[in-house]
VOLO-684362 format. One line per field, with one value per atom (N, C-alpha, C): x, y, z; residue number from 1; atom name. Coordinates in steps of 0.1 Angstrom, whole numbers. Each point is the difference from the previous one (the first is absolute). Example, Ala and Ser with C-alpha at 12.3 -4.5 7.8 and 13.67 -1.06 7.14 Angstrom:
px: [132 -9 9 -4 9 -8]
py: [-57 12 12 11 11 11]
pz: [78 0 0 -7 0 8]
seq: [1 1 1 2 2 2]
atom: [N CA C N CA C]
//
This chain:
px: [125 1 14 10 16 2 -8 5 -9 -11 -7 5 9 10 10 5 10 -1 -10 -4 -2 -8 -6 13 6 15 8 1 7 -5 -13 -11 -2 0 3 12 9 12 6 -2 1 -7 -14 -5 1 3 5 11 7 15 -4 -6 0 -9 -12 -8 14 5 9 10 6 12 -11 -13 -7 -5 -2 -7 8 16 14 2 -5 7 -13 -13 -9 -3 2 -2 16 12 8 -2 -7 -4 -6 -11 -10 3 13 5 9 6 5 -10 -11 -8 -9 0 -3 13 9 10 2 -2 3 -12 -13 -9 7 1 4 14 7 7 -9 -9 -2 -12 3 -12 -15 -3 -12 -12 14 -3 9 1 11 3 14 13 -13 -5 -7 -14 -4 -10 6 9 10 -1 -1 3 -20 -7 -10 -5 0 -7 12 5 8 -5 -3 -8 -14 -9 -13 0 12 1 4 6 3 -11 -14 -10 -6 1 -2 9 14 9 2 -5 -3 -9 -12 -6 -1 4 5 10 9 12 -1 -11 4 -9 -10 -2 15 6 15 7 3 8 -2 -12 -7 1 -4 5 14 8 17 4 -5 1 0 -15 -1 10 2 6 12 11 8 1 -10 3 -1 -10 -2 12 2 14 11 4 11 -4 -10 -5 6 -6 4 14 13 14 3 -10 12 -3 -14 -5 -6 -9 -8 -14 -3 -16 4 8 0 -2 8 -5 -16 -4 -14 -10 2 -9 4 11 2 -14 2 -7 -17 -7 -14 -2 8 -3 -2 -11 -5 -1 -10 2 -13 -10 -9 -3 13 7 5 13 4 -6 -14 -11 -4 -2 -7 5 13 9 1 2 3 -12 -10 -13 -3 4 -4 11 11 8 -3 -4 -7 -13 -1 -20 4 12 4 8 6 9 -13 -10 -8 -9 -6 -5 6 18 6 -1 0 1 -10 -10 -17 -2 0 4 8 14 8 -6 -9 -1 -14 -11 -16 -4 11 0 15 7 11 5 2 7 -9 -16 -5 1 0 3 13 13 14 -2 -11 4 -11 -8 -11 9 5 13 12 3 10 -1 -14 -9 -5 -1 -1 12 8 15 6 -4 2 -7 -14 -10 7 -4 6 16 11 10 -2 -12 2 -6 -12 -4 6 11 3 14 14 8 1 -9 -1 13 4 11 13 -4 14 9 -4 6 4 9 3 11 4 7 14 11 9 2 -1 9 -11 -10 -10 -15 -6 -19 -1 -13 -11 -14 -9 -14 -6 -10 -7 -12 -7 -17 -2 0 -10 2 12 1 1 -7 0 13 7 16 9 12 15 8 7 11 15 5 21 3 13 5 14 13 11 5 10 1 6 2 3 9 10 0 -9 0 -14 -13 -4 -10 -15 -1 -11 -5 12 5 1 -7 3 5 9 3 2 -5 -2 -14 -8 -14 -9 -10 -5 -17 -8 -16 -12 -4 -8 -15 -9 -16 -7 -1 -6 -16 -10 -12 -7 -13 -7 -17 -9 -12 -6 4 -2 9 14 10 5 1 2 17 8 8 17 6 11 14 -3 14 9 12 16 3 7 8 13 6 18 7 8 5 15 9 11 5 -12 -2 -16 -1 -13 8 -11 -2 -16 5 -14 0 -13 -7 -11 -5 -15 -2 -12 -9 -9 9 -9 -15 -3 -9 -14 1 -5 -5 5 9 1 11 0 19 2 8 6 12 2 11 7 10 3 14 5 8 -5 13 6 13 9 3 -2 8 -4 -10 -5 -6 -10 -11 -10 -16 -4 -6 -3 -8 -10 -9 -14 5 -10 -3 -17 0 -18 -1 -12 -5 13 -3 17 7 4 18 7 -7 11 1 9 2 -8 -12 -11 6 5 8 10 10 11 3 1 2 16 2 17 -5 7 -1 12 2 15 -11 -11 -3 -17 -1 -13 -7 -13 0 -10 -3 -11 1 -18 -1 -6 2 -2 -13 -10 -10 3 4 2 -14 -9 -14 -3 1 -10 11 -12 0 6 13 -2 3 -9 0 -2 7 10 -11 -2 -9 2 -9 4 -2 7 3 -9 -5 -12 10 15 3 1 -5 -5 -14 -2 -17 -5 -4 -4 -9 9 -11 -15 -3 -16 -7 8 -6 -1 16 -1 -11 -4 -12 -11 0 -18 3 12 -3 2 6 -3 4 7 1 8 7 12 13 3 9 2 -10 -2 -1 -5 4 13 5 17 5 1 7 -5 -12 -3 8 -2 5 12 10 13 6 -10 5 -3 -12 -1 9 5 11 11 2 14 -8 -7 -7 0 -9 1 9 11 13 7 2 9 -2 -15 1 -1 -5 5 14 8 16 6 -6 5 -3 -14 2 7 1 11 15 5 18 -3 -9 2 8 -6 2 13 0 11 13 0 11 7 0 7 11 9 13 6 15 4 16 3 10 10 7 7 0 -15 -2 1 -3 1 -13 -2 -14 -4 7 -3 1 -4 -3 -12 -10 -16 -4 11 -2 -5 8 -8 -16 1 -17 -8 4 -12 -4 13 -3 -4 1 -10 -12 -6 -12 -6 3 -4 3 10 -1 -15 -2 -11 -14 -1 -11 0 10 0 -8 7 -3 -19 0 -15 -12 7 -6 -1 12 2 -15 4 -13 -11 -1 -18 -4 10 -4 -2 9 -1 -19 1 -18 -6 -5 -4 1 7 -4 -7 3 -10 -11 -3 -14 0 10 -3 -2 0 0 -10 -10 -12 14 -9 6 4 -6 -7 8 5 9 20 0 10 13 10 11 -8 -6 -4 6 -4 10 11 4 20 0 -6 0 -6 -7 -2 11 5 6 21 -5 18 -8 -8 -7 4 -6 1 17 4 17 5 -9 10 -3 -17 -4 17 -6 9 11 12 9 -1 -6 1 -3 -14 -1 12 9 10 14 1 8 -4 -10 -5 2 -2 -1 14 12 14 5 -5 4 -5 -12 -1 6 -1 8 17 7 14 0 -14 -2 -3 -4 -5 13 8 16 6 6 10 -10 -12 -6 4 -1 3 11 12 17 4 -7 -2 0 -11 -5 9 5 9 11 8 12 0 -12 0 0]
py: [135 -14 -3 5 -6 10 9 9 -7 -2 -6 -11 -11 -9 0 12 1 4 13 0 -8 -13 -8 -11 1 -12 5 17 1 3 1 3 -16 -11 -14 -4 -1 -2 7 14 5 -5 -5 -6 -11 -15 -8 -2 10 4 1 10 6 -16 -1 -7 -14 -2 -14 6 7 7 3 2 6 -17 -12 -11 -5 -2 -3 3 20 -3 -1 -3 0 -14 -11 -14 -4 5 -5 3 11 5 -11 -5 -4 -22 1 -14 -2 7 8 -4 8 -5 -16 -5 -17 -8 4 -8 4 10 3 -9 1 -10 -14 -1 -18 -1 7 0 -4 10 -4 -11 -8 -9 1 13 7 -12 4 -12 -1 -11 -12 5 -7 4 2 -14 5 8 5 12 10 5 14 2 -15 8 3 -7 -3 15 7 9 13 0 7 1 -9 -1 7 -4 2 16 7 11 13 -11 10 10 -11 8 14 -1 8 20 -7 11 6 -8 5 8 -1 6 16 1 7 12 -9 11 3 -7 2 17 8 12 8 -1 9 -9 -8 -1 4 2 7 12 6 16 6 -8 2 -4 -5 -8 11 6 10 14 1 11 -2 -10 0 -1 -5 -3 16 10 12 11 -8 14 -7 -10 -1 5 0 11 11 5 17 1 -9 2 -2 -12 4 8 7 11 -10 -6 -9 7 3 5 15 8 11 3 -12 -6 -1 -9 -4 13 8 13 6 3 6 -5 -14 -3 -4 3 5 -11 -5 -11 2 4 6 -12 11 -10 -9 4 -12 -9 0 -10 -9 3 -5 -14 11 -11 -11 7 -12 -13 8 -9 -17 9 -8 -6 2 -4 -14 -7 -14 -10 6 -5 -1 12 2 -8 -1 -7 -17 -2 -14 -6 9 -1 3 5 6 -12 -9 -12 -14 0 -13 7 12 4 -6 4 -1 -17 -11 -10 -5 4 -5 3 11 7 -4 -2 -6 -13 -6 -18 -6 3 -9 -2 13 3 -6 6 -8 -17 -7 -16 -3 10 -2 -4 12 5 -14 -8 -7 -13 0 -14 -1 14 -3 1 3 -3 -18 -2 -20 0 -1 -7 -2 18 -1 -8 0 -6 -15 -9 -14 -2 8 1 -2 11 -2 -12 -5 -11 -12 -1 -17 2 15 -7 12 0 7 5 -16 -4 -8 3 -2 15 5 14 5 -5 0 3 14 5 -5 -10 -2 6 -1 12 10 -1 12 -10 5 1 7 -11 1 -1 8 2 -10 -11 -4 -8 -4 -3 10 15 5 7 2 6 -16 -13 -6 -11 4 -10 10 -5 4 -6 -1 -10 5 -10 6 -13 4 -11 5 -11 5 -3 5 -5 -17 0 -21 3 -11 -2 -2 -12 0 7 3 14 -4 -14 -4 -6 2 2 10 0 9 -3 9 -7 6 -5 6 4 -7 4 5 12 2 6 -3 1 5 8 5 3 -9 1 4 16 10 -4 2 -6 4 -7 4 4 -2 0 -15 -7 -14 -8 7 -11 11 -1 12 -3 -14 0 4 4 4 -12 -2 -15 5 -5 5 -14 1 -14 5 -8 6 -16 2 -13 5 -9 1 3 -6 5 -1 3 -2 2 -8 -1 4 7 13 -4 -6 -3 4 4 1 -13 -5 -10 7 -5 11 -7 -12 -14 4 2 5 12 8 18 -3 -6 0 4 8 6 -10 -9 -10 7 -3 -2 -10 -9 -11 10 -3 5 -14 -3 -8 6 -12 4 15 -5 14 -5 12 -1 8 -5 10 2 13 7 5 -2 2 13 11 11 1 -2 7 14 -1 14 13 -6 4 -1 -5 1 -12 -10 -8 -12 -10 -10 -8 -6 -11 -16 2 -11 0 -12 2 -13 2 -11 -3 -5 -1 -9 3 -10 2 -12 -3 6 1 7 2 16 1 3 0 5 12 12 7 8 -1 7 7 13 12 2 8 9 5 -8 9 2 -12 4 16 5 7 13 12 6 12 10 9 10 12 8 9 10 11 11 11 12 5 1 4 13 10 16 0 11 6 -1 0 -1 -13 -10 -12 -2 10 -4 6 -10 3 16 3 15 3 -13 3 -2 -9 0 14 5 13 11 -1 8 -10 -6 -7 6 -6 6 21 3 14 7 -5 7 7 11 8 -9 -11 -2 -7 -8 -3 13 9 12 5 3 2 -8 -18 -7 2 4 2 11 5 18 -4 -4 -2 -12 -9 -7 5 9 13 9 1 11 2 -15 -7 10 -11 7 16 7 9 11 -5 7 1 -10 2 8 9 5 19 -5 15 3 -6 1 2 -4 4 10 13 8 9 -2 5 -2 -9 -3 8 6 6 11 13 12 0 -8 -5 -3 -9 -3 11 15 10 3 -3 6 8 3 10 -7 -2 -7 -5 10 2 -7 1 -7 -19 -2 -17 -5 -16 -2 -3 -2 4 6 13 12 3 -9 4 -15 -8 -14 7 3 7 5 13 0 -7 -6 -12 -9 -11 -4 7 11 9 -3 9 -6 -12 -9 -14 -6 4 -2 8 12 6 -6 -8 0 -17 -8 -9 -3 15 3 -1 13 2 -12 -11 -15 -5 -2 -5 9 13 6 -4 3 -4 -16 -9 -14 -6 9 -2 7 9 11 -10 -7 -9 -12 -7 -10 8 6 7 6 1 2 12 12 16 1 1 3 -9 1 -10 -9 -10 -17 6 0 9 7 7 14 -2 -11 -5 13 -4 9 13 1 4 22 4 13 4 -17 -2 3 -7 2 14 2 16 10 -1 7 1 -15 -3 7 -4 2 17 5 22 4 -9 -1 -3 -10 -6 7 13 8 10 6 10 -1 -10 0 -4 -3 -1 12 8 14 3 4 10 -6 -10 -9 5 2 2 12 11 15 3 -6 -1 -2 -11 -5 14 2 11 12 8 10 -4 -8 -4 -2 -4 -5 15 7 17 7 1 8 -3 -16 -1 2 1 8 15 8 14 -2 -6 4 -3 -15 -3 7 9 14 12 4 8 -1 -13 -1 2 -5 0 17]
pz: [-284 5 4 -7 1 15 5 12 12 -2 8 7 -12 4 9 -3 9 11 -4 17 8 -1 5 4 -9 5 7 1 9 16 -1 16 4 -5 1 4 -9 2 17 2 13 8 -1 8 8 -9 -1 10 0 4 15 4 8 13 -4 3 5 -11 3 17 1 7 17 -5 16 3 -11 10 5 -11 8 13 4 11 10 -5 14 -1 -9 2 12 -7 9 16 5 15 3 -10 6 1 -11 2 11 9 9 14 1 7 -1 -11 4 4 0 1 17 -2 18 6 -4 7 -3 -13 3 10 1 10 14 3 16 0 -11 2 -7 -1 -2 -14 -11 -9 -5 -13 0 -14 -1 -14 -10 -6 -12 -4 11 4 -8 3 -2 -14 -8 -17 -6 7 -4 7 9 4 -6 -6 -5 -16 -7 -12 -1 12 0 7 3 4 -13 -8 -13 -8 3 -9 10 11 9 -2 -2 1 -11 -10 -15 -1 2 4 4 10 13 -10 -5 -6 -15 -8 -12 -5 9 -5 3 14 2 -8 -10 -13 -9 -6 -9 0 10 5 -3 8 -6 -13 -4 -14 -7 3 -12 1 12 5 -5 -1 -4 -13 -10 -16 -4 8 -2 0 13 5 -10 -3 -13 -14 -3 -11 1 10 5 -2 8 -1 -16 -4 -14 -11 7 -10 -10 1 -9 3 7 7 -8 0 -6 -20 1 -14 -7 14 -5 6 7 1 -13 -5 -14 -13 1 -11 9 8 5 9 6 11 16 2 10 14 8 15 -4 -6 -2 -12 -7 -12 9 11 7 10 3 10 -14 -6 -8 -7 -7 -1 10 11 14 10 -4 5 -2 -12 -1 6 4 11 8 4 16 5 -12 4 0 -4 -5 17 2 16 9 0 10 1 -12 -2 8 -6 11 12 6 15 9 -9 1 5 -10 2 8 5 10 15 -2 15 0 -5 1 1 -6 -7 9 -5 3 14 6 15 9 0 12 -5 -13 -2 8 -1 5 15 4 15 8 -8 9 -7 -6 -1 12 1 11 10 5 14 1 -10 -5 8 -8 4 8 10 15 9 -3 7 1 -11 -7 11 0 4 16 5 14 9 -8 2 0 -7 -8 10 1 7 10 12 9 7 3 12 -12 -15 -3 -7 10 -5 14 8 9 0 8 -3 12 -1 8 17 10 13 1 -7 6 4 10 1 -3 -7 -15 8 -2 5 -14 3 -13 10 -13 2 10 -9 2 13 5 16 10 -3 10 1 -4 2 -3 6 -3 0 -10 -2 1 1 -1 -6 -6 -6 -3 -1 -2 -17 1 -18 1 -17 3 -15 -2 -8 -16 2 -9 1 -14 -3 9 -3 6 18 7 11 7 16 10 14 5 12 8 14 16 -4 -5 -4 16 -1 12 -7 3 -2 10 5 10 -8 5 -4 10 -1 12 3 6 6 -8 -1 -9 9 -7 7 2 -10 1 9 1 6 6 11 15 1 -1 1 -11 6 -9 -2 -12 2 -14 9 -4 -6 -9 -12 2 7 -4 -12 -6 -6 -4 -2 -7 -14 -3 -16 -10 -9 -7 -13 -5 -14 -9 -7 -9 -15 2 -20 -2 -13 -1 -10 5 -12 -9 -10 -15 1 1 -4 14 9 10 4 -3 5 9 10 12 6 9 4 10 2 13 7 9 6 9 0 7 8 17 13 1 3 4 13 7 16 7 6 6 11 10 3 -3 9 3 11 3 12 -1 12 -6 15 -1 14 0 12 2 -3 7 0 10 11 9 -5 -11 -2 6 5 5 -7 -1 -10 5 -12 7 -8 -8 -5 -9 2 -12 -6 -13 -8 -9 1 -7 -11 -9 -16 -8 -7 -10 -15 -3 -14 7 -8 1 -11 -7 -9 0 -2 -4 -12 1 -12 5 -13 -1 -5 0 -10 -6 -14 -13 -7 3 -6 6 7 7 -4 -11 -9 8 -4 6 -12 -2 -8 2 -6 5 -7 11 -5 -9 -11 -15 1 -9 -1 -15 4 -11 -15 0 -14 -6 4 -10 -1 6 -5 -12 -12 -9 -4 -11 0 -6 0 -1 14 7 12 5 -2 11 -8 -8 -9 6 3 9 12 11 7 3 -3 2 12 5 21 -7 14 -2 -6 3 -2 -13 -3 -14 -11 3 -10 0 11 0 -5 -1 -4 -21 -1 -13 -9 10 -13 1 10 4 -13 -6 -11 -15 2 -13 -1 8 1 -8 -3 -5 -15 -8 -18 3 9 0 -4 13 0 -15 -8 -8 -13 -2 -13 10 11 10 -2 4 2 -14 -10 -14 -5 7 -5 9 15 5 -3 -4 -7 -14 -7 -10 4 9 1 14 3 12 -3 -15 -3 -11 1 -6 7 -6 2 -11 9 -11 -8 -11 -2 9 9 8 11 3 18 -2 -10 1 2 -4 3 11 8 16 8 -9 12 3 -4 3 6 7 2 14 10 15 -2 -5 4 -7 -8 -7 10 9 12 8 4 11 -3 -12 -7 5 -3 1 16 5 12 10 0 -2 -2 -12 -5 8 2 9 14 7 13 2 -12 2 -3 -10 -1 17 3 17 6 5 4 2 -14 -3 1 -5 2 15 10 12 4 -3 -2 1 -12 -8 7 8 7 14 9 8 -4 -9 -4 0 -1 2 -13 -10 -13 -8 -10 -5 -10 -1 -5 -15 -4 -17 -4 8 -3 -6 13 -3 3 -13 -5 -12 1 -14 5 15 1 -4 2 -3 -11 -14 -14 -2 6 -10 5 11 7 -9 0 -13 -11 -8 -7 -6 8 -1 -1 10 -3 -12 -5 -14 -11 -2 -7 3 11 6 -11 7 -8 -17 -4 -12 -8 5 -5 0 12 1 -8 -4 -6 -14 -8 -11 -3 12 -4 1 8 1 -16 -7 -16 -6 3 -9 -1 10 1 -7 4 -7 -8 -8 -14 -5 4 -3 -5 14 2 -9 -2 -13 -10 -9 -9 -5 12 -1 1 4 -1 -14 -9 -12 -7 1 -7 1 11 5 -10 3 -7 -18 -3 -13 -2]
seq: [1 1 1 2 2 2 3 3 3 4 4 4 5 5 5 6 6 6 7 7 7 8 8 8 9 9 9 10 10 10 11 11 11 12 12 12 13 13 13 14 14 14 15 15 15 16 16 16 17 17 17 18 18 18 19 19 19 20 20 20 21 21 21 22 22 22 23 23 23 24 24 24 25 25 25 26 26 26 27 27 27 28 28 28 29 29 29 30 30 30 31 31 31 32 32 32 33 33 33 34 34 34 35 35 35 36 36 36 37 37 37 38 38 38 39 39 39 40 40 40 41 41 41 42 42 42 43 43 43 44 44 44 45 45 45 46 46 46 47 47 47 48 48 48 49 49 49 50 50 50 51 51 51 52 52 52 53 53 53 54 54 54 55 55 55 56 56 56 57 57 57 58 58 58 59 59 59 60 60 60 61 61 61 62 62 62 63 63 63 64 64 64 65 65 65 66 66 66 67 67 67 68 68 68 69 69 69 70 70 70 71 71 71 72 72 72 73 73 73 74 74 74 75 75 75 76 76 76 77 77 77 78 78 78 79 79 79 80 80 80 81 81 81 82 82 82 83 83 83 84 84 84 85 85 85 86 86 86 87 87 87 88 88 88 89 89 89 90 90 90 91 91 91 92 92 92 93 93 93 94 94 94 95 95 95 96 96 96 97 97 97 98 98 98 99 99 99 100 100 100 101 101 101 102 102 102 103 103 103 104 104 104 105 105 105 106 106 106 107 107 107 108 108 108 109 109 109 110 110 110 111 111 111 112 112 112 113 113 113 114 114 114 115 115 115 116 116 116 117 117 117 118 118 118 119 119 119 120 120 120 121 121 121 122 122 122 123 123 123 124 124 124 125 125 125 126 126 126 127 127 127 128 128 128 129 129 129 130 130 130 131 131 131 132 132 132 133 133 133 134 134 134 135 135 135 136 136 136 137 137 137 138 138 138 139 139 139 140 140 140 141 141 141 142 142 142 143 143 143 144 144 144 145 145 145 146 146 146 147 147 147 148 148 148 149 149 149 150 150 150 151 151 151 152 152 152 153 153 153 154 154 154 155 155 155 156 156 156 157 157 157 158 158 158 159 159 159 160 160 160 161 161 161 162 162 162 163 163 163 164 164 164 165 165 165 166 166 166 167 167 167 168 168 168 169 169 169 170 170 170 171 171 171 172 172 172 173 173 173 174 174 174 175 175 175 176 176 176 177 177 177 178 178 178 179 179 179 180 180 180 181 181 181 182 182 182 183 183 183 184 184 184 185 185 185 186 186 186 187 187 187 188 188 188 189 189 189 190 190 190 191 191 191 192 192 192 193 193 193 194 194 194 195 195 195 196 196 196 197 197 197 198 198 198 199 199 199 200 200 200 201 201 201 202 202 202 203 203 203 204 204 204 205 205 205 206 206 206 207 207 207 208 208 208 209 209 209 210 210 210 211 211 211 212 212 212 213 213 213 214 214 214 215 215 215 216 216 216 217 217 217 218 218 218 219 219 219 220 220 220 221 221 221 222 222 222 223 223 223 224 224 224 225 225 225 226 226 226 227 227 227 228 228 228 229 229 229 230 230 230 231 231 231 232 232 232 233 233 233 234 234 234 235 235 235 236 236 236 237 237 237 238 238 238 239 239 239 240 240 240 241 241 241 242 242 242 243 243 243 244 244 244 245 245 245 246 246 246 247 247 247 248 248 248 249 249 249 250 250 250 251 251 251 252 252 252 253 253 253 254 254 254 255 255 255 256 256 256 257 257 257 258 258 258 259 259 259 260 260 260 261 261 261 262 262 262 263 263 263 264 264 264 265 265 265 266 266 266 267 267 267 268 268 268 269 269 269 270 270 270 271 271 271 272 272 272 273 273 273 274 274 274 275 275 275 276 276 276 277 277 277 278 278 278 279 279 279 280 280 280 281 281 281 282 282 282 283 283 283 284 284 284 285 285 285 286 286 286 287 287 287 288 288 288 289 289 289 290 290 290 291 291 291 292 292 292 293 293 293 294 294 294 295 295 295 296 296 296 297 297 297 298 298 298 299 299 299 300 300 300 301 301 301 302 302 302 303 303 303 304 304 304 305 305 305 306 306 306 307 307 307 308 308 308 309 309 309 310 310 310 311 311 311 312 312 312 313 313 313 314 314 314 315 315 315 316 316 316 317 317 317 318 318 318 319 319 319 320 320 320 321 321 321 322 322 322 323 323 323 324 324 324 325 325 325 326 326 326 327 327 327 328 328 328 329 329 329 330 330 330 331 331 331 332 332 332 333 333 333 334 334 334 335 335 335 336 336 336 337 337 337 338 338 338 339 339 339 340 340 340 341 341 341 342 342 342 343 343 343 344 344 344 345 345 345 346 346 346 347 347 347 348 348 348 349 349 349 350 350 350 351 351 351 352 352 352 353 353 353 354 354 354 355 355 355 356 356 356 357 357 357 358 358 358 359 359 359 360 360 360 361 361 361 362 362 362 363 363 363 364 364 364 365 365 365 366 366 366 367 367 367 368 368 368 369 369 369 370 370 370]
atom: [N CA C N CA C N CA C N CA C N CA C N CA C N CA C N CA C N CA C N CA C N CA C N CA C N CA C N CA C N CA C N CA C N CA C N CA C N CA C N CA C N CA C N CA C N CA C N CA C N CA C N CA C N CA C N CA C N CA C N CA C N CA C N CA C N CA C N CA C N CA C N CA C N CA C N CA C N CA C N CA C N CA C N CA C N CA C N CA C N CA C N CA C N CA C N CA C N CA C N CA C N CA C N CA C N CA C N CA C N CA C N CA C N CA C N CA C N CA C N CA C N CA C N CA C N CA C N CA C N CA C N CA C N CA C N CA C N CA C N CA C N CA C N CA C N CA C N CA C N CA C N CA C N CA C N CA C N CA C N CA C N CA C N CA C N CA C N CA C N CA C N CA C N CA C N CA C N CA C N CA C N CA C N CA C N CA C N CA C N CA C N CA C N CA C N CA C N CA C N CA C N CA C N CA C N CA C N CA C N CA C N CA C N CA C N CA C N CA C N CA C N CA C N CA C N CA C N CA C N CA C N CA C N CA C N CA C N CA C N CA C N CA C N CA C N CA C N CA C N CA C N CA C N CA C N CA C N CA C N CA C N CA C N CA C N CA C N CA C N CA C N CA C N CA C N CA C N CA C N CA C N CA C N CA C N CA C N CA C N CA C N CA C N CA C N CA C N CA C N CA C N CA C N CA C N CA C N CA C N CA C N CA C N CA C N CA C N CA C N CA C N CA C N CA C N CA C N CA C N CA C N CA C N CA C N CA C N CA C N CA C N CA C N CA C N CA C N CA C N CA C N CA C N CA C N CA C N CA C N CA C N CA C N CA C N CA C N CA C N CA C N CA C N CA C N CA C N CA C N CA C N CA C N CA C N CA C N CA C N CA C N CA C N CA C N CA C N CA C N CA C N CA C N CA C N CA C N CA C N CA C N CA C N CA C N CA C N CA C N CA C N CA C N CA C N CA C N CA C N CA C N CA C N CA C N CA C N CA C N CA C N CA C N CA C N CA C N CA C N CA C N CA C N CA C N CA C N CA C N CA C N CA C N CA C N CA C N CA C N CA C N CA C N CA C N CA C N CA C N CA C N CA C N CA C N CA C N CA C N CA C N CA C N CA C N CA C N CA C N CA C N CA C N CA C N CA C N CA C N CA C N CA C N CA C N CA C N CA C N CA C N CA C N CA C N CA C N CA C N CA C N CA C N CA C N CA C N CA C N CA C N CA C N CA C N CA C N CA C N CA C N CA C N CA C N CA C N CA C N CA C N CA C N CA C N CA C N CA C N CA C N CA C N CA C N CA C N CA C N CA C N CA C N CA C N CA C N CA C N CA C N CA C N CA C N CA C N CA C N CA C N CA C N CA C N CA C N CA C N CA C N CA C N CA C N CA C N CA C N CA C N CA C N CA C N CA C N CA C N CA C N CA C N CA C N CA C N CA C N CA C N CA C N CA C N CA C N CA C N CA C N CA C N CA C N CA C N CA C N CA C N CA C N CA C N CA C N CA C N CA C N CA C N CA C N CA C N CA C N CA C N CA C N CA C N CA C N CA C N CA C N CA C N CA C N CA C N CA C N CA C N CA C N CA C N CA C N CA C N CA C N CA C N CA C N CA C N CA C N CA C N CA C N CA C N CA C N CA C N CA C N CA C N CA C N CA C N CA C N CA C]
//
């Protein structure tokens, strides 16, 4: 019991570790890229913390079997350096003491994986398609980005606008409403300035031009009337819903089990994969993480990531299969697992017959010397 403990606090504890140090550096990338959007307008300051939150359960996900993986690999290969693992093969502590020991961790981390990646990520991921949606509708034209044209409603206008002092201010304001099928003609708003609010009480999107005109063009192109005005007002379609094509990873996974296509099976196994993975990879970091006092516990850190990068690739592969339809729905990853699977026999046989024999040799020298 008192070894089981420790093993377990120290394959945790490295985990923990590790897991913290890879979301640090792939949440900062990815805080990096909303801020570069709210830069160009895309979406706005307080977007950036909120889709950064609802992104966390996603990347957790994603990284917590390669934490797990190194985790173990590392609490193992420090064993080995300090000659602690030599100790415990002395007194009968084998490679499938080891698993078992370590099994109700694994089934415990493979359970929140299970949950983050079945349950939680697609709730994350169909929240922050909401927010975008909600976002693009309510302030189309107040996310206007200073000195550049902006394509909005949809392809049929373009606007310019210069920057202003004040936040709610634009100026040398310019507006082009390209032809439609209902309205043949194209009319230009130029103004000196505008002013941009939304009505919470309404949903309605306005803008005030000061000192402007406008132009109306026919079908030819040529100006059929012009209107000059000290204030204009329009409003915007903020009612009118625009929502953004949803990606198979928020769709609930019962759905994607009703429906069944190629792509809903790739998107399936691809969130099984997460439980899957992590009691595979634990019996691979058993026989992976042997070293020799000498080499440190990161000398078996490279091909472990090989490994895993590997067994990555071949996920990519087949999930790609799997939405083309070359491969049955059914089947899934399940090649990938037998295939790690013989690997993680493999090495552990030869890991086993390695103890023994050295467990054999110092025997006979034992005997010898005496």
């Amino acid at each position: 019991m008192i070894l089981s403990r420790y093993l377990n606090r120290e394959v945790l504890t490295s985990t923990t570790a590790i897991l913290g140090v890879l979301f640090a550096i792939f949440m900062s990338q990815r805080i990096v890229k909303y801020l570069a959007q709210a830069a160009a307008g895309d979406i706005s300051g307080a977007m950036v913390w909120q889709m950064v939150g609802l992104y966390s359960p996603v990347l957790i996900g994603f990284l917590l079997p390669l934490a797990f993986f190194l985790g173990c690999l590392l609490a193992f290969s420090r064993l080995y350096v300090d000659s602690e693992m030599a100790v415990l093969r002395s007194v009968g502590v084998s490679e499938q003491f080891l698993i078992k020991m370590l099994m109700p961790a694994a089934l415990i981390i493979a359970a929140i994986g299970g949950a983050v990646t079945l349950w939680l990520s697609p709730q994350a991921n169909e929240l922050t398609y909401q927010i975008r949606d909600e976002h693009a509708s309510k302030l189309e034209l107040s996310m206007l980005t200073p000195g550049h044209f902006q394509v909005f409603q949809e392809g049929q206008g373009v606007v310019y606008a210069d920057s202003s002092e004040r936040p709610t201010q634009l100026g040398n304001f310019f507006l082009a409403e390209m032809p439609t099928e209902t309205n043949p003609n194209t009319r230009i708003i130029s103004a000196q300035s505008a002013e941009r609010f939304y009505d919470e009480s309404i949903d309605k999107n306005f803008l005030q031009l000061n000192d402007g005109h406008v132009y109306e063009l026919d079908e030819n192109q040529q100006i059929s009337k012009i209107t000059r005005f000290e204030s204009y007002f329009a409003r915007l379609d903020a009612e009118r819903s625009i929502v953004s094509r949803r990606k198979i990873s928020a769709t609930a996974t019962s759905e994607l089990w009703d429906t069944a296509d190629g792509a809903s099976w790739a998107e399936l196994h691809w969130r099984l994969a997460v439980p899957i993975s992590v009691p595979l990879f634990m019996f691979l970091a058993i026989p992976l993480s042997r070293v020799r006092p000498r080499e440190g516990k990161f000398a078996k850190m490279l091909p472990a990531l090989m490994v895993y990068i590997g067994y990555i690739v071949l996920i990519v592969v087949v999930r790609r299969a799997l939405e083309d339809e070359k491969i049955p729905g059914w089947l899934g990853f399940i090649p990938i697992y037998l295939v790690m699977s013989l690997l993680a026999a493999r090495l552990l046989y030869l890991h086993g017959r390695a103890n023994t024999v050295k467990a054999k040799q110092q025997a006979d020298n034992g005997g010898a010397s005496s």
